[in-house]
C-alpha positions in Angstrom: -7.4 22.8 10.5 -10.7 20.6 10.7 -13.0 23.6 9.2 -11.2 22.2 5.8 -13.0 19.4 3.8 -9.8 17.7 2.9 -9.2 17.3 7.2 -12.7 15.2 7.1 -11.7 13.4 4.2 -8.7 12.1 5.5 -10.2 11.5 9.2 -12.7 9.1 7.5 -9.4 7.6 6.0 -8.1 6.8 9.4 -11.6 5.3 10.5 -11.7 3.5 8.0 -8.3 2.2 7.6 -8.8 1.4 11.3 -12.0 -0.8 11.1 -10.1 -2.8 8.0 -8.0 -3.8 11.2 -10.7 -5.7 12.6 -12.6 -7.3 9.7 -11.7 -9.7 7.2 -11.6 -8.5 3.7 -12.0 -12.4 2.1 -13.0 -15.9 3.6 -11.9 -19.3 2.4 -14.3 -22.2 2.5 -13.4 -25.7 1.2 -15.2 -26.4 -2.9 -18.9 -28.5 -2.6 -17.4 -31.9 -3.6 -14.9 -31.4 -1.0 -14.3 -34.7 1.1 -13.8 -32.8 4.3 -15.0 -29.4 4.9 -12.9 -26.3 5.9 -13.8 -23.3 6.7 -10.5 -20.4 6.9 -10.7 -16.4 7.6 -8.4 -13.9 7.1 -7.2 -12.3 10.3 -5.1 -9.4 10.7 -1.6 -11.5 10.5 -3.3 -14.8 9.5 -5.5 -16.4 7.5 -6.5 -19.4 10.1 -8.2 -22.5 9.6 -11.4 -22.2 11.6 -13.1 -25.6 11.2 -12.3 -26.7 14.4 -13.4 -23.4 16.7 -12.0 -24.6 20.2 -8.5 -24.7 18.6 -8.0 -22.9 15.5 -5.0 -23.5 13.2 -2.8 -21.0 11.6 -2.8 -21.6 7.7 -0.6 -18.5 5.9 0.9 -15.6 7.2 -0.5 -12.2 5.9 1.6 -10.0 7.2 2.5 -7.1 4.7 -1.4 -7.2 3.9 -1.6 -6.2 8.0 1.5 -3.6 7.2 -0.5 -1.7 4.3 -3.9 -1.8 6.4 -1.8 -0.1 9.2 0.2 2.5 6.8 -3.0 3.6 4.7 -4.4 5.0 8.3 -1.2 6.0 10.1 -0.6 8.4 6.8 -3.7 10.2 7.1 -3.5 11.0 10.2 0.2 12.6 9.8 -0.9 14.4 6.8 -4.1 16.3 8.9 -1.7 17.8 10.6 0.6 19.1 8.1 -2.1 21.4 7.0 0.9 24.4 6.3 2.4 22.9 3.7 -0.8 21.8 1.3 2.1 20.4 -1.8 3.8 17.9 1.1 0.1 17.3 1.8 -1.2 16.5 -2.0 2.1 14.5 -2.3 1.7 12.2 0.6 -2.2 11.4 -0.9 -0.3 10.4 -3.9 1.7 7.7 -1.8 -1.6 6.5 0.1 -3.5 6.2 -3.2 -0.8 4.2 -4.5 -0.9 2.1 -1.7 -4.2 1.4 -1.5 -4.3 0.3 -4.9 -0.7 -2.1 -3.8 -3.3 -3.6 -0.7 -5.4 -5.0 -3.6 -2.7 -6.2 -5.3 -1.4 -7.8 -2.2 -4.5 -9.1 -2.0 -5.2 -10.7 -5.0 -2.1 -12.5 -4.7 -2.6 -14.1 -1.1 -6.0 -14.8 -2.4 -4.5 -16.8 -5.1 -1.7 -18.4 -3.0 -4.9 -20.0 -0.8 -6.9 -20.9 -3.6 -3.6 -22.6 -5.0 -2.1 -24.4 -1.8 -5.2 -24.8 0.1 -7.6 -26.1 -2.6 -10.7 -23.8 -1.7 -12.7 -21.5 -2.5 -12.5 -17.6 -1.3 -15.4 -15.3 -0.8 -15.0 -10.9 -0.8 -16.5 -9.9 2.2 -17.8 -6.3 2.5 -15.0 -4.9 4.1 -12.7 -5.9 1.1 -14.3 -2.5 -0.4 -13.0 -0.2 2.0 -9.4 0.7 0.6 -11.3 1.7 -2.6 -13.3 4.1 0.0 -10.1 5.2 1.3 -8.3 5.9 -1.9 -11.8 8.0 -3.5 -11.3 9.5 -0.2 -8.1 11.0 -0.6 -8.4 11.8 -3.9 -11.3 13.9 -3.1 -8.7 15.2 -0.1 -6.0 15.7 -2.8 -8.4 17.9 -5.5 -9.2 20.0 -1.9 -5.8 20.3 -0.9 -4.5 21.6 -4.5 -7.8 24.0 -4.7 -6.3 25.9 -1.3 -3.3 26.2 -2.4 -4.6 27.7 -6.0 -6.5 30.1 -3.5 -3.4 30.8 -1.5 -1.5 31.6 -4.5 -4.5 33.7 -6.1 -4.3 35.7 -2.7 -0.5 36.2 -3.0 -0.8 37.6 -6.4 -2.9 40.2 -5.5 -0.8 41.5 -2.5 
């Protein structure tokens, strides 16, 4: 199981997807001409209002951004260990890739909602690039995964 390429791959999925947990992919900060200043982040279930650092204030919920971050991960890791069954396998990469690209279109949207309601400006953060690692990831997982099970079937043949 981990002397395949396609287990690594899909480990540094799951670290990945893990660390996306902890950072914030954008932050919000009120436009230059801006009577009062605010300063927001996005945590993992909120994007808060962090002006005020003794007491922070809950702005928007981003909850199904959290849900996606916590999928992308938890997939991985169930599809190392179905390593028997490579088409389940190269399937299931087709669901995460999907869903990576849905996390940026989640994204984009709450992004827009706080720009909208909130009247500021957002900035991408580093860490906003990391479902893009995850999804060249498992592709690069998926073209393993199909190239065993070519060589499996090769092997069969000549039985």
């Amino acid at each position: 199981m981990i002397q395949r390429i396609q287990t690594l791959y899909l480990l540094l999925v799951v670290v990945l997807g893990t660390l996306l947990c902890f950072f914030a992919p954008v932050s919000f900060a009120s436009p230059e001409g801006a009577e009062q200043f605010r300063q927001l982040t996005m945590t993992f279930t909120h994007i808060m209002d962090i002006t005020n650092p003794d007491a922070p204030v809950q702005v928007m919920n981003v909850f199904s951004l959290s849900i996606i971050s916590v999928v992308i991960p938890l997939i991985a890791l169930v599809n190392i260990f179905l390593f028997k069954r490579r088409i389940l396998q190269a399937r299931i990469n087709v669901v995460s890739v999907v869903l990576c690209l849905g996390w940026y279109a989640v994204l984009a949207l709450y992004v827009w909602f706080a720009k909208e309601n909130l009247q500021c400006d957002w900035y991408i953060t580093p860490w906003a690039a990391i479902p893009l690692v995850n999804l060249v990831l498992t592709l690069m997982a998926t073209r393993a995964i199909l190239k065993d099970e070519a060589l499996v079937r090769a092997a069969d043949r000549l039985r």
